[in-house]
C-alpha positions in Angstrom: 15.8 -87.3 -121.7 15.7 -90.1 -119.1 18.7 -91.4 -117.0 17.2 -93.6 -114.6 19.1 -96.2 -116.3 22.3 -95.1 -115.8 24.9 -97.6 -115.2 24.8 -98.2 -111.4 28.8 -99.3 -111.1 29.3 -95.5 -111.2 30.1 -94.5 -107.4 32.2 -91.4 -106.7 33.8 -88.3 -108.1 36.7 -87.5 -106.1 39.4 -84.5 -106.4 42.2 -84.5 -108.8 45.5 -85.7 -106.7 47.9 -83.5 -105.5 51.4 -83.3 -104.6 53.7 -81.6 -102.3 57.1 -80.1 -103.1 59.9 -78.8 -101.0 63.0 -77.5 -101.0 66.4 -77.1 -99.2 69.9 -75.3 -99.1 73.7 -76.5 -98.0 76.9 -75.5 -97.7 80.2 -76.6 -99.2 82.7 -77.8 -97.2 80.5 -79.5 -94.7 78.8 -82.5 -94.3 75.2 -83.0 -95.1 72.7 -83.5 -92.5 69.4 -85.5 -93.4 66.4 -83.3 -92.5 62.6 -84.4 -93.0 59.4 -83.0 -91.7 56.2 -82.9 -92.2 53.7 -80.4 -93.7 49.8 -80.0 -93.8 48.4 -78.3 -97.0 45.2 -77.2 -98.5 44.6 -77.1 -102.3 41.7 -75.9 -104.1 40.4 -78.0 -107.0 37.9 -77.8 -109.8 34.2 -78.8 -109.0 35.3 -80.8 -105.5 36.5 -77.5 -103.8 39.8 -77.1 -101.6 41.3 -81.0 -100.5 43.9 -81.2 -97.9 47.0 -83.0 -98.6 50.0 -83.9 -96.7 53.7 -84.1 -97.7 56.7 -86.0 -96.3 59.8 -83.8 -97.3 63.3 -85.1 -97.5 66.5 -83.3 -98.1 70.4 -83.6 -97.4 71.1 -80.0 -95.9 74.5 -78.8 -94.3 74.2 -77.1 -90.8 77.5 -75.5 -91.4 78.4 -72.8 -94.5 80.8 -70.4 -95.4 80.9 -66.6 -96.3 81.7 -66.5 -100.1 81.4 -70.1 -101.1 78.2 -71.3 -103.2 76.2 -74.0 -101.3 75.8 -77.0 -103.6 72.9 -78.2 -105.3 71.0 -80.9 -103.2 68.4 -83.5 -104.4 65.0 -83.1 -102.3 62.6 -85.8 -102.6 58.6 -85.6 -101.1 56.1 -88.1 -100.8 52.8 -87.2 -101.0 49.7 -88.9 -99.1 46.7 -89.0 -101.4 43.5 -89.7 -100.0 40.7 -91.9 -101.2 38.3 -89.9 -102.3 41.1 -88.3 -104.5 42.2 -92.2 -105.8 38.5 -92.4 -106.9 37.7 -89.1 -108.6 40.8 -89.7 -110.8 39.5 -93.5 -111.5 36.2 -92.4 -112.3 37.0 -90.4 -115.3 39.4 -93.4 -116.2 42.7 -92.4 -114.9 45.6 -94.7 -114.8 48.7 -92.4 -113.5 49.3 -89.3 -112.5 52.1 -86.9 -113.4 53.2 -83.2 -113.0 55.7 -80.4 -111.6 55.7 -78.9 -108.4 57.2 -75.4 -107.7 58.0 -74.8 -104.3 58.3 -70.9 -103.2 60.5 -70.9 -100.0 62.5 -68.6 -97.4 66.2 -68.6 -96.5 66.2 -66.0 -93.2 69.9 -64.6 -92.3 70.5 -62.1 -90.4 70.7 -59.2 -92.8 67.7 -60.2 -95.2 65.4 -62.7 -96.3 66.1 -64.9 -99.6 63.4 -66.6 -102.5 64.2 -69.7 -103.3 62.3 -71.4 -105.9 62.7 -75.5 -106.3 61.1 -77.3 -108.6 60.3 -80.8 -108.7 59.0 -83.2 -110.9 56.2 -86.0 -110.7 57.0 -88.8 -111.8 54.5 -90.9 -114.2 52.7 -92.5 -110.7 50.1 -95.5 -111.3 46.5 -94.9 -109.3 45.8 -98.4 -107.4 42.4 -99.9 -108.1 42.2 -101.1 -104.3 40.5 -98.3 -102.1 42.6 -96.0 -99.7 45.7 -93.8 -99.7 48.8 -94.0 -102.3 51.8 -91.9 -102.3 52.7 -89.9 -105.1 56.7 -88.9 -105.2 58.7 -86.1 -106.4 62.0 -84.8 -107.0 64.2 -82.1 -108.1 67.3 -80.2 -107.1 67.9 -77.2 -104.9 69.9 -74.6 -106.4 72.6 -73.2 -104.5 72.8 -70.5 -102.4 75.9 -67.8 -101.8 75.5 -66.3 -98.3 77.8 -62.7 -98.2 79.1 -61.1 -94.8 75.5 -59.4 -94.3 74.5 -63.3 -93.3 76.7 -64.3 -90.7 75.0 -65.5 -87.9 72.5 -68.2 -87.6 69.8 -69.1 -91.4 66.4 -70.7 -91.2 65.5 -72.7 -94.1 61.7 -72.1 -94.2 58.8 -73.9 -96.4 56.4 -71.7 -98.5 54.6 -71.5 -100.8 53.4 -74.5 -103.3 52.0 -74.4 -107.1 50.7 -77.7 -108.5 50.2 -78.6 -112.1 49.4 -81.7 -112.6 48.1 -84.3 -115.5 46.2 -87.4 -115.2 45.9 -89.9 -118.1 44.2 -92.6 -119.3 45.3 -96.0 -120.0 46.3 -95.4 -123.5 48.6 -92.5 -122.3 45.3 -89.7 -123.2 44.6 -86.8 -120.3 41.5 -87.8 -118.9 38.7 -85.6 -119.6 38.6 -81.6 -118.5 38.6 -80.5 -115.5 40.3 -83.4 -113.8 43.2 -84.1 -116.9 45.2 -81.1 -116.5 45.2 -79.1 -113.5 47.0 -76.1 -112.1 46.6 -74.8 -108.0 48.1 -72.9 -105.7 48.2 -74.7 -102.3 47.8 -73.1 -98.9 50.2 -73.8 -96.0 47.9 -74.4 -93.2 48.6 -72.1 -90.3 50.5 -72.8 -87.0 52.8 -75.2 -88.4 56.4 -75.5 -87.8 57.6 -75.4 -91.2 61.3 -74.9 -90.3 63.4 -77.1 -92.3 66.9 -76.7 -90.8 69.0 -74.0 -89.5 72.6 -73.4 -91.1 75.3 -71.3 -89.6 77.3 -68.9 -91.4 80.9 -68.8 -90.9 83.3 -65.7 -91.9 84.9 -62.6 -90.9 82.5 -60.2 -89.1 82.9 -56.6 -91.4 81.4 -53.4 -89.6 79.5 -51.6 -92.5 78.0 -48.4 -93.0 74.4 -49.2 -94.9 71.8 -46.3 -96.3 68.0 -46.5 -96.7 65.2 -44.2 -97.5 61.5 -44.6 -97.3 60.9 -42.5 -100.9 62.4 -42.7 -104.4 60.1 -39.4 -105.2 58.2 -36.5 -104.1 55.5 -35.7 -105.7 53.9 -32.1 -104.7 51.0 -32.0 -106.8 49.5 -28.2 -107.6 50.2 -25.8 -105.3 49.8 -22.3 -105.8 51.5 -19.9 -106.4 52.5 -17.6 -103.0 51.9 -20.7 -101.2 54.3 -24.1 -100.3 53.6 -27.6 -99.7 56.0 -29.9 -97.2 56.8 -33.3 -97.4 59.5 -35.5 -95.5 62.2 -38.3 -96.3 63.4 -40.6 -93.9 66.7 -41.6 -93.8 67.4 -44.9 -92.0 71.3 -46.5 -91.1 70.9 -50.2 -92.0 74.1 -51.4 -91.6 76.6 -52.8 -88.8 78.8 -49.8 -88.3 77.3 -45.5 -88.0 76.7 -44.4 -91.0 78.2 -40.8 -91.9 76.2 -38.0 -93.5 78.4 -36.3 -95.9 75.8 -34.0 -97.8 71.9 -33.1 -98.4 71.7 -31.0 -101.5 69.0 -29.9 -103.8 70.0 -29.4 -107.9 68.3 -29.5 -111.2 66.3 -26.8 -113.2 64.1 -25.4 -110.7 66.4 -25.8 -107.5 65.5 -22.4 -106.2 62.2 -23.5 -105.7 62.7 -26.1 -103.3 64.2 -26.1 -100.0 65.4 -28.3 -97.4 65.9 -28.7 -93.7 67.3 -32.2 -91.6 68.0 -33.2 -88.6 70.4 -36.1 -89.7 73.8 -34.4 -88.6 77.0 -35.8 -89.5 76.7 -39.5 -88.3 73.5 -42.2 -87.7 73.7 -44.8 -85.3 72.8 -48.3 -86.4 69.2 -49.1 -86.5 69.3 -44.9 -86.0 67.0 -42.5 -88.3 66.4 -38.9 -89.6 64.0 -37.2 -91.4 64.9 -34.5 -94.6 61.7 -31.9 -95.2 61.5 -31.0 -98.8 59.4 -27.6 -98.9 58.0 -26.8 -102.8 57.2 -23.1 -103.3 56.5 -22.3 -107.2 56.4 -18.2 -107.8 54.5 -18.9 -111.3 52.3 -21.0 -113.1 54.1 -24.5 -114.6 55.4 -27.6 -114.2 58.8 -27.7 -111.4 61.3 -30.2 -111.1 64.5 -31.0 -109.4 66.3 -33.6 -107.3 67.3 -33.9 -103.4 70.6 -36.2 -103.3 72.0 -37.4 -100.0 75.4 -37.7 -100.0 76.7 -40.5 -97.1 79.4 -43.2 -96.3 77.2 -46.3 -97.7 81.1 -47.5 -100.1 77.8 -49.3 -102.3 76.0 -46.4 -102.8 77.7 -43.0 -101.7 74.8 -41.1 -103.2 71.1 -41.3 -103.1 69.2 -39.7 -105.2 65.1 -38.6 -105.1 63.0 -37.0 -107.9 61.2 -33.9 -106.6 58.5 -32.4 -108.9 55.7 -30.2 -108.3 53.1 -27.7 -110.5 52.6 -23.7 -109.7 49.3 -23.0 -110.6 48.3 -18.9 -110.3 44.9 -19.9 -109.3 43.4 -23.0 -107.4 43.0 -25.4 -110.4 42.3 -29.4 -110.3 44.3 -32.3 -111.4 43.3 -35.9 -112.4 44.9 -39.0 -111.7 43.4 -42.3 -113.0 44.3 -45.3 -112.2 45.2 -47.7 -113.4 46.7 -46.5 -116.6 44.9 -49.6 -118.6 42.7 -52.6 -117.5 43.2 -56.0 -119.0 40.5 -58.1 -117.8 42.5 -61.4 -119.0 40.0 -64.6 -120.0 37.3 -64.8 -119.4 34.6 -68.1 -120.3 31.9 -67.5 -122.4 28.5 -67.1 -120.5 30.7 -65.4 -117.1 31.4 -61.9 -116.4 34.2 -60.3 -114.8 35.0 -56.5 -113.1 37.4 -54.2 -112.8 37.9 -51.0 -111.2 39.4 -47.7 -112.4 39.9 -44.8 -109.8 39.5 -41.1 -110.4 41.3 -38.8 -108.2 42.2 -34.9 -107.9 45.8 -34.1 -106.9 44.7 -30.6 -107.2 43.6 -27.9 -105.3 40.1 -26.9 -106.5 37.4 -29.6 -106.6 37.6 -31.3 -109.9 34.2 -31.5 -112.1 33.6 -34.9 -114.1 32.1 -34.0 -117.0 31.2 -37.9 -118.9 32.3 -41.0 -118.4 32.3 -43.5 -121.7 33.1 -46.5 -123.3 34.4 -46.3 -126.7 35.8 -48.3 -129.4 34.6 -51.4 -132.0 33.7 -53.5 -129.1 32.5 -51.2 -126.3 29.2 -52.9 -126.5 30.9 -55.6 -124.3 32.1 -53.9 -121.5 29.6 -51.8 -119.4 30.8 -49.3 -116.8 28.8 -47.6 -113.1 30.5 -44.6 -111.5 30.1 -42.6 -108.5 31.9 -39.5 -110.1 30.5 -36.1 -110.4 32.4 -33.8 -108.0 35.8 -34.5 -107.0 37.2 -32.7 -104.0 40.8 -31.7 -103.3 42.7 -35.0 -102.0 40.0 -37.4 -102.7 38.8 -40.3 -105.1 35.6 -41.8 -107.0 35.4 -45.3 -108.9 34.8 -46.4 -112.1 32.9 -50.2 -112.0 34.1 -51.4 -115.8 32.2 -54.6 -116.4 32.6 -57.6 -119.4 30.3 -60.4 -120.3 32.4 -62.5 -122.5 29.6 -63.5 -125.4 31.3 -65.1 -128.2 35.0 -66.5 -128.2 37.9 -63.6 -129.0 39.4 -61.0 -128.0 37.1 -57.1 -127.1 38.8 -54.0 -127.2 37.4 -51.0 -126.1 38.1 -47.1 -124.3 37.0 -45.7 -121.2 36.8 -42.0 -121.7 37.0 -39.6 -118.7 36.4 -36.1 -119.2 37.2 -33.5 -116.5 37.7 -29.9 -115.3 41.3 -30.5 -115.3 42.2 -27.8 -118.1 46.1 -29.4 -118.8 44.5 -32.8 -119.1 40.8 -32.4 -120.0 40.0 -35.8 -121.3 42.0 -39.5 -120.6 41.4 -42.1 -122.0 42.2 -45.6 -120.5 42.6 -48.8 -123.0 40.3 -51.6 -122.0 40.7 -55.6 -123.3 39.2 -58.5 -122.6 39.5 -62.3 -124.1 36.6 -64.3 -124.4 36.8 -68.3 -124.3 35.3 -71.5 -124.3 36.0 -74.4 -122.4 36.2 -77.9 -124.5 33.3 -79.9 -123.8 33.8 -82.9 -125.6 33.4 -86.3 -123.0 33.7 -84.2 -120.2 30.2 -85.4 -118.6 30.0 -88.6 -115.8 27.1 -90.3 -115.0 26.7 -90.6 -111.1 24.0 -92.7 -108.9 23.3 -91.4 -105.8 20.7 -92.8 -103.2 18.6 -90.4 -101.5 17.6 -91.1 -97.5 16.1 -88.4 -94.6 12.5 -86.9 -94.2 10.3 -84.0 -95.1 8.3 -82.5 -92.4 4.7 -81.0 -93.3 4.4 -78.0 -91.4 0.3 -77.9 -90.9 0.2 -80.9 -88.7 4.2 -80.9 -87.4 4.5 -85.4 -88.9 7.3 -86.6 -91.0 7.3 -88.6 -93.8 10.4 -90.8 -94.1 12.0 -90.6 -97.6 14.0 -92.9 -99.8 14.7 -93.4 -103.0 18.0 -92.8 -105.7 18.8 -89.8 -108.7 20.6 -90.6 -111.6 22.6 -88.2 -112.6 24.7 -86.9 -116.1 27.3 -84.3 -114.7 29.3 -82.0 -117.2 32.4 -81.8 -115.8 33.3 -78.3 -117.2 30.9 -76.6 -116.0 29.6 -78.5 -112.5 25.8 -78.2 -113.6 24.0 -81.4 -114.4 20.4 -83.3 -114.7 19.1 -85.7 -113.5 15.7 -88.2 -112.8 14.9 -88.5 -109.3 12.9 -91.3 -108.0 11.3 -91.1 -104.5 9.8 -94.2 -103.2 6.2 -94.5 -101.8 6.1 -94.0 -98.1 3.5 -92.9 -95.4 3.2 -90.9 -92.5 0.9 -90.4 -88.9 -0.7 -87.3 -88.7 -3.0 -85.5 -85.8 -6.1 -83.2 -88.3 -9.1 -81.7 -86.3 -12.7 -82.9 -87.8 -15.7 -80.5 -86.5 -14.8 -80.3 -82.8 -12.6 -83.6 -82.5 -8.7 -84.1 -83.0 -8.3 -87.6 -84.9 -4.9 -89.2 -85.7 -4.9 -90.3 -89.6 -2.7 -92.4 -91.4 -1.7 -91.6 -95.0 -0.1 -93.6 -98.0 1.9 -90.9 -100.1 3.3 -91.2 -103.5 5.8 -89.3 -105.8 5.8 -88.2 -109.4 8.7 -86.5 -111.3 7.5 -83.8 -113.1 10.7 -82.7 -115.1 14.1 -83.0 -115.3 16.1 -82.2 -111.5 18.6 -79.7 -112.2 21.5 -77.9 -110.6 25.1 -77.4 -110.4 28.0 -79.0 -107.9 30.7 -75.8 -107.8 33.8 -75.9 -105.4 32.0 -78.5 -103.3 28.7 -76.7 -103.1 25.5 -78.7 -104.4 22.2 -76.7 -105.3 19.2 -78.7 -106.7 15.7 -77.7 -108.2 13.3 -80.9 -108.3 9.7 -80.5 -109.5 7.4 -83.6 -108.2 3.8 -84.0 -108.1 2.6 -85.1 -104.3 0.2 -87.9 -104.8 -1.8 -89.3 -101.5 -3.8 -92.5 -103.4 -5.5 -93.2 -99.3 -5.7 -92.0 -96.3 -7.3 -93.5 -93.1 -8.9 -92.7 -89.8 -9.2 -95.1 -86.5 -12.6 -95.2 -85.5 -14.2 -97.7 -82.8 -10.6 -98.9 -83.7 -11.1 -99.8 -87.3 -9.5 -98.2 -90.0 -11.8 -95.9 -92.1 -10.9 -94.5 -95.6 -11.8 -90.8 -95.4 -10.0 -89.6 -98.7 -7.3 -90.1 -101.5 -7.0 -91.9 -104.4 -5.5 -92.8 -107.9 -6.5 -89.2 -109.1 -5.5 -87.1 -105.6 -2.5 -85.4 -106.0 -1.2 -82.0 -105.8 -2.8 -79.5 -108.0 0.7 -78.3 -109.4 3.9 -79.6 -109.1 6.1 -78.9 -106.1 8.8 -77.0 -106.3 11.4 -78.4 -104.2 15.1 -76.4 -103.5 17.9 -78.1 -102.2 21.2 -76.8 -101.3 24.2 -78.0 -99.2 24.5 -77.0 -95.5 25.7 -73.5 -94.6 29.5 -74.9 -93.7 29.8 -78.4 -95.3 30.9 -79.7 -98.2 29.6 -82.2 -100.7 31.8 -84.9 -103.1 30.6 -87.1 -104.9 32.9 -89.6 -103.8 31.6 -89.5 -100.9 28.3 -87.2 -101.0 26.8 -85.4 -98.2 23.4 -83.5 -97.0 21.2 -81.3 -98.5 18.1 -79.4 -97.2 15.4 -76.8 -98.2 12.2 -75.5 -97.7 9.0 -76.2 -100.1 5.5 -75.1 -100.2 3.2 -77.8 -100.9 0.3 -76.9 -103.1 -3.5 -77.9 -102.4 -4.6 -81.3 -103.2 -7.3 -81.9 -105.5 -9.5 -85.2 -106.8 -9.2 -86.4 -103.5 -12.8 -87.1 -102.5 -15.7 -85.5 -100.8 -12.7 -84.9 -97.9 -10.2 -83.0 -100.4 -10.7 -79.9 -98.0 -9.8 -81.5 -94.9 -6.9 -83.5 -96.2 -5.6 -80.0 -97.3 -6.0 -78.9 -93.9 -3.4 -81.5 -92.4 -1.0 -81.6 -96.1 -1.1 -78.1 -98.0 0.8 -75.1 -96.9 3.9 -73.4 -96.9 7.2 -73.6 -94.5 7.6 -77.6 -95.3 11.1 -78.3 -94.7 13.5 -81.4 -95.9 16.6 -83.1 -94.7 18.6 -85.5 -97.5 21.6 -87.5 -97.2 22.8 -88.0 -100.7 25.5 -91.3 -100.9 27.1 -92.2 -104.1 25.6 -96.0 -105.2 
């Protein structure tokens, strides 16, 4: 395969675009106020890694509403700054326009709760300009309307939140350009210590003093306890609302009533904002399954009566209980060639230790998954995990059973349903030929010179994926370095040369390049100064490493390569001895061969 010839107009792959949506609320009956601002965001994209993008939103939002009257729906419009190296990405694999939806996930803040509000906006079919630099990218959709209650009056923020992106560039002939970059779905971040207030609304009406209930439990759940013996556990009851709210009973029915008990310290009224605690006391007299229900009876006119599920087991002897979770694991999609993990949890509710006898997968397709646990003695109150793995091999669906067997007599084996989908991503013209040129230094370790470095890779990048290959060509260059001969320190001058030994190959992932290059090291002369003439001491059309060197390259701890726009790489290399380099071979490989060699490329698209 050779790709030196690649066609050198190819420059830069740069991020898919991205657009910013907003939203906003008003109020009928006043007049609408135009609000803008202006928020950061960061977006995460295939093969080019998270891109920052900034939005201008725009919206015609009352500062005035009313108690009982739906806001109207309001247009928003956003325009959205797209940078360069997004602009070339998208004209690289042959986009002409850009189009999409944006949902924007946003709060309304009263002062009795907190509301979701999701807008969402369409993107508009938007051409990509051939000229370099920014473009805007708008989009537009309605607000839906909002009805405040009494629980509101008081002063709403309109806040911005969340953003999802799914977007679709095409091609001139109205195609979506080629995978990853066609179609593209991603859920933007908000970047932090922004004001991302949009406008604050007052709400108008009649101020209503009302009672409100809350409590922090729907259940109680005792677990085993034996027989002779109780178990506690507590409620809290919290008054929510404007006015005190009244406790009018605490009661305990149901089938096994007599085996649960309670004690308060609510009284007969809660303050606002006030609490109190109900303790629920479980004490079985035989062996069996217990249940009943704790209702609190109170002046809340929307829900007079609360009411919690008690159960609990009497066990006549310490015994165990196992609780998995979760019930069933669907690991989703997963591409073929990847692996994904999932973990189940084994715990004992009991009161004895609980014993795990085996732990298996079974079913038509349990050669797919794999599983690693930590479970073979469970103690009272505590947990172990279950690692379930999948290796998606060929496209379709796996099914399969994880199989937990235990000491727990009343549930001795469960068995948890496990499915996974396997897939392949479309290949077809999803690969872009890219020309980078190569600039920096290596430094040869033995003798501390530099040889300066130059030269280009062509490269054929699959786009699915990230990996590629590619021919790298370094130009000759030469370097000064200081080698001891017998008992004197000379300074030598040496003509190296490069030879590609295979393919370069590697993989550009969320903006993170890694490289392996093999190259033989040739040094066809090298010179010493003596009575100040230069002497040949060495080299040669045959001299050359004696095996290829292995040379790894990776991005920067903390930087981020593009190929719009490329970026550095480094590594470290051990350079193998020279051979059929004279009658001198063993003192050039004195002052060349050795390990700890270190290199420092800028990559920049061509």
């Amino acid at each position: 395969m050779k790709l030196s010839n690649l066609n050198t107009n190819v420059r830069k792959l740069g991020p898919a675009v991205a657009a910013a949506a907003l939203m906003a609320g008003g109020a009928s009956n006043a007049a609408a106020e135009q609000v803008s601002t202006e928020l950061a965001f960061e977006c995460p994209f295939p093969l080019i890694g998270t891109q920052p993008i900034r939005a201008q939103i725009s919206a015609d939002i009352p500062a005035v509403a009313s108690v009982g009257d739906p806001t109207p729906q309001f247009e928003v419009t956003a325009i959205t700054v797209v940078n360069d190296d997004a602009r070339t990405g998208l004209k690289l694999v042959g986009s002409e326009t850009v189009e999409g939806v944006a949902t924007s996930t946003n709060n309304v803040i009263t002062a009795g709760r907190n509301l979701e509000q999701i807008v969402t906006l369409n993107i508009p079919p938007t051409a990509i300009p051939a000229e370099s630099g920014e473009f805007n990218v708008p989009a537009s959709g309605v607000a839906p309307e909002i009805l405040f209650t009494a629980d509101d009056i008081g002063q709403a923020e309109i806040r911005v939140g969340a953003l999802q992106l799914e977007l679709i560039a095409r091609t001139a002939n109205g195609d979506i350009a080629p995978a990853p970059i066609g179609e593209i779905t991603t859920d933007c971040v908000q970047l932090p210590n922004q004001n991302n207030l949009l406008q604050t609304i007052t709400i108008a009406g009649e101020v209503v003093e009302t009672p409100r209930i809350s409590v922090d439990a729907q259940e109680l759940a005792f677990g085993s306890v034996q027989a002779g013996l109780s178990a506690q556990q507590s409620v809290s009851v919290l008054s929510t609302g404007s006015a005190a709210l009244g406790i009018n009973n605490i009661s305990i029915s149901g089938p096994d009533a007599q085996l649960f008990t309670q004690t308060s310290d609510c009284g007969s009224s809660l303050a606002p904002d006030a609490s109190c605690s109900v303790n629920v006391t479980f004490a079985p007299s035989t062996d069996g399954t217990r249940n009943a229900t704790l209702t609190i009876e109170s002046t809340d006119a929307d829900k007079p009566s609360i009411d919690i599920a008690l159960s609990g087991r009497g066990t006549l002897a310490p015994t165990p209980e196992i609780a998995v979770t979760p019930g069933s694991v669907d690991l989703g999609r997963v591409q073929v060639g990847t692996s994904k993990s999932e973990q189940v949890t084994i715990a004992n509710n009991g009161n004895a230790a609980l014993l795990i006898d085996s732990i298996a997968l079974t079913g038509s397709n349990a050669g797919d998954f794999t599983q690693t646990n930590n479970c073979t003695t469970v103690a009272t109150g505590a947990s172990c995990s279950v690692e379930l793995n999948y290796t998606a091999g060929a496209a379709g669906v796996s099914t399969a059973a994880l199989v937990i067997r235990s000491s727990d007599t009343e549930n001795a084996e469960v068995t948890v349903p496990v499915t996974a989908e396997a897939f392949e991503e479309p290949t077809g013209g999803a690969e872009l030929e890219l020309l980078l040129g190569l600039e920096g230094s290596t430094l040869i370790a033995a003798t501390g010179g530099s040889l300066p470095l130059n030269g280009s890779i062509a490269t054929l990048l699959d786009l699915a994926s990230g990996t590629f290959e590619a021919d790298t060509q370094v130009n000759p260059t030469s370097g000064n370095f200081t080698i001891k001969v017998l008992w004197s320190k000379m300074h030598a001058a040496a003509n190296v040369e490069f030879e590609q030994a295979g393919l370069t190959t590697g993989s550009l992932v969320n903006g993170k390049l890694t490289a392996n290059s093999p190259l033989y090291v040739k040094v066809p002369k090298v010179a010493i100064k003596l009575f100040g003439l230069p002497v040949r001491i060495g080299g040669g059309d045959q001299c050359r490493t004696s095996t290829p060197v292995d040379i790894q390259l990776a991005s920067p701890e903390g930087s981020n390569f593009s190929p719009a726009t490329g970026g550095n790489v480094t590594g470290v290399y051990d350079l193998p001895p020279l051979e059929n380099c004279g009658l001198l071979t063993s003192v050039l490989n004195k002052f060349m061969s050795g390990p700890g060699n270190t290199i420092n490329l800028n990559l920049t698209p061509q």
